[in-house]
C-alpha positions in Angstrom: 119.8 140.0 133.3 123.2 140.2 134.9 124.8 137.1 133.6 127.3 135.2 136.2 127.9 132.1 135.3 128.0 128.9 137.3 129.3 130.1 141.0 129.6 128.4 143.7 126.4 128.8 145.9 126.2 126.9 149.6 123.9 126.1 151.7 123.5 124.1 154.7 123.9 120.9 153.9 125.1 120.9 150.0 127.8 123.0 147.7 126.2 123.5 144.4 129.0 124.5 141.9 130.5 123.7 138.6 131.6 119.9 137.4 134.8 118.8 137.1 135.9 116.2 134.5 137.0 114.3 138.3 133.6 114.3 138.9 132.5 111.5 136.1 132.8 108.7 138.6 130.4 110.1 141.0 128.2 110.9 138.3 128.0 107.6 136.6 127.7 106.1 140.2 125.3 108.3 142.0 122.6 109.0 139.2 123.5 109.4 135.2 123.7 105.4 134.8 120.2 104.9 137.0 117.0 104.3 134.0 114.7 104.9 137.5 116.6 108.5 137.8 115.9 108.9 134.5 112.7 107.9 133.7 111.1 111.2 133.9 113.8 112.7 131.7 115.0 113.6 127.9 118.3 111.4 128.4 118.9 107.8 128.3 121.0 106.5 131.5 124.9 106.5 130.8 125.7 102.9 129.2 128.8 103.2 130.4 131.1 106.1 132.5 132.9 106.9 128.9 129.0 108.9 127.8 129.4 110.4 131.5 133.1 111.5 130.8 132.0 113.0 127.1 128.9 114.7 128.7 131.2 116.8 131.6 133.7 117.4 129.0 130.9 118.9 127.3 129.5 120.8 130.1 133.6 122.1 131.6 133.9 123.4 128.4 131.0 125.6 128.4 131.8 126.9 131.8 133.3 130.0 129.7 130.0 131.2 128.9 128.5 133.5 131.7 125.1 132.4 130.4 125.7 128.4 130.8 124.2 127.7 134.3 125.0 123.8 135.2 125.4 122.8 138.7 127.4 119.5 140.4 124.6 119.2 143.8 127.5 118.3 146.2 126.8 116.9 149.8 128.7 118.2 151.5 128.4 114.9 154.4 130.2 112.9 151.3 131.9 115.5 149.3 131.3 114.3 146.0 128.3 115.1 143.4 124.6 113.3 143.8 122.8 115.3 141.3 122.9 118.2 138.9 120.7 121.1 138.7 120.9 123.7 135.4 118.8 126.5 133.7 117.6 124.1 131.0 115.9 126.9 128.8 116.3 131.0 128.9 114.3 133.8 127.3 116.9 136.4 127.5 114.9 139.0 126.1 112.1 138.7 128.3 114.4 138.0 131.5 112.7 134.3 131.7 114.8 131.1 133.1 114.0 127.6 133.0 115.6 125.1 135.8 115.8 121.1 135.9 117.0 119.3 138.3 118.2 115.8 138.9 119.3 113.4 142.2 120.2 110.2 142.8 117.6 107.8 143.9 119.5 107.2 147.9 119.0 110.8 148.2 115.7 111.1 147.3 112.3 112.6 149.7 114.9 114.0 151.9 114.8 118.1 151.3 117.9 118.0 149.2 116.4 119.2 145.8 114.1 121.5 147.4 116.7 123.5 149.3 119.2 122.9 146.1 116.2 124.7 144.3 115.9 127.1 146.5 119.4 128.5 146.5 119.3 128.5 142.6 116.1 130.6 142.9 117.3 133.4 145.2 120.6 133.4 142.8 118.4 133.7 139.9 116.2 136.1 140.9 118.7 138.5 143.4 122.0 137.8 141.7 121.3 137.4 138.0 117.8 139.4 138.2 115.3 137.1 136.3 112.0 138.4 135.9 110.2 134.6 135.5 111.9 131.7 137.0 110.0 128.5 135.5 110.0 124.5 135.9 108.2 121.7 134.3 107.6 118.1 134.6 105.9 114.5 134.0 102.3 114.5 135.4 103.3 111.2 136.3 106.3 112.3 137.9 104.4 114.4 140.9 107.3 114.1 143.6 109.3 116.8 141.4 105.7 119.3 141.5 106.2 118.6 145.4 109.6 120.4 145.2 108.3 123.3 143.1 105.6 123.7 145.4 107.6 123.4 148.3 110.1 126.0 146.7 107.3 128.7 146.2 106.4 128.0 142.6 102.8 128.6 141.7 101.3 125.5 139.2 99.9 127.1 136.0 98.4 124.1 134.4 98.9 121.3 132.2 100.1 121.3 128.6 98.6 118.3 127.2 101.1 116.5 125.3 103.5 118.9 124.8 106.3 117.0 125.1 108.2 114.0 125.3 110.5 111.8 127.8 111.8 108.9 128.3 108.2 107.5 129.1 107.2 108.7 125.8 104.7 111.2 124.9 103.3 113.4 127.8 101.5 115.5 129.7 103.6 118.8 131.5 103.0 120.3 134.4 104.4 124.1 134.6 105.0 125.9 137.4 106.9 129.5 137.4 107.1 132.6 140.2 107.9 135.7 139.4 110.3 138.4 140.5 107.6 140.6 142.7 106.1 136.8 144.0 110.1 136.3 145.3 110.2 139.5 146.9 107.0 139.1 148.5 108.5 135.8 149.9 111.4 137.1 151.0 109.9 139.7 152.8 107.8 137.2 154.8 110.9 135.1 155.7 
């Protein structure tokens, strides 16, 4: 792989690009202190906009690592942040990332994470030059399968209990596509 870093990647409606520590109101508004945004994930929902400030200072200061890929979803209608989406996981020896995604709940069912997804994908796969591009979630959480499906991702079954969220011990769901399924698609568009 040809690590980049987090770039800025645009798209009709939406610049994905790195946080800011200016960005911790919007954060704490929009999503990080929502428990229904949450529910299907491995983090509480911020208390209080002082865990939102800790976690960006966190994620600014990893920006120096070309491998650390952790995107602000900005609209661009409001220009400010509604949701984050990040390779959570990476097998650099076999070329394999792992992406999660996250929105807040006024922007939900409305195409945002599915063409935010989608412009991480092509990055992934035509800029950085992933073999495997994987996600996972909930069974109970079958909206975010909708996107993957919706994004091209092909659903390789369930691990039974293989992990845990904020619901507790669960099912997952994982979906991947691979480099010559992207090409294929990208031919056909």
């Amino acid at each position: 792989m040809t690590h980049k870093g987090t770039v800025k990647i645009e798209t009709e409606r939406l610049i994905l690009r790195p946080f800011t520590e200016d960005d911790a109101g919007a954060m704490f508004k929009n999503w990080a202190n929502d428990p229904e945004v949450t529910k299907f994930l491995t983090w509480q929902p911020h208390g209080d906009i002082g865990v939102t400030q800790a976690v960006l200072q966190n994620w600014t200061a990893s920006y120096i690592d070309p491998e650390y890929y952790q995107w602000a979803i900005e609209l661009r209608e409001i220009g400010e942040p509604i949701g984050s989406i990040s390779v959570v996981a990476m097998v650099s020896e076999r070329n394999i990332v792992s992406i999660g995604y996250c929105i807040g709940r006024r922007w939900w069912h409305q195409g945002i994470t599915s063409e935010a997804f989608s412009a991480v994908i092509r990055f992934m796969f035509e800029e950085v030059g992933v073999n495997r591009l994987e996600a996972r979630h909930n069974v109970n959480n079958p909206n975010s399968g909708k996107v993957m499906k919706k994004c091209g991702l092909s659903c390789e079954g369930t691990l039974r209990q293989a992990a845990s969220d904020n619901t507790g011990l669960i099912d997952l769901c994982v979906w991947s596509m691979l480099r010559s399924e992207y090409d294929k698609l990208k031919d056909v568009r």
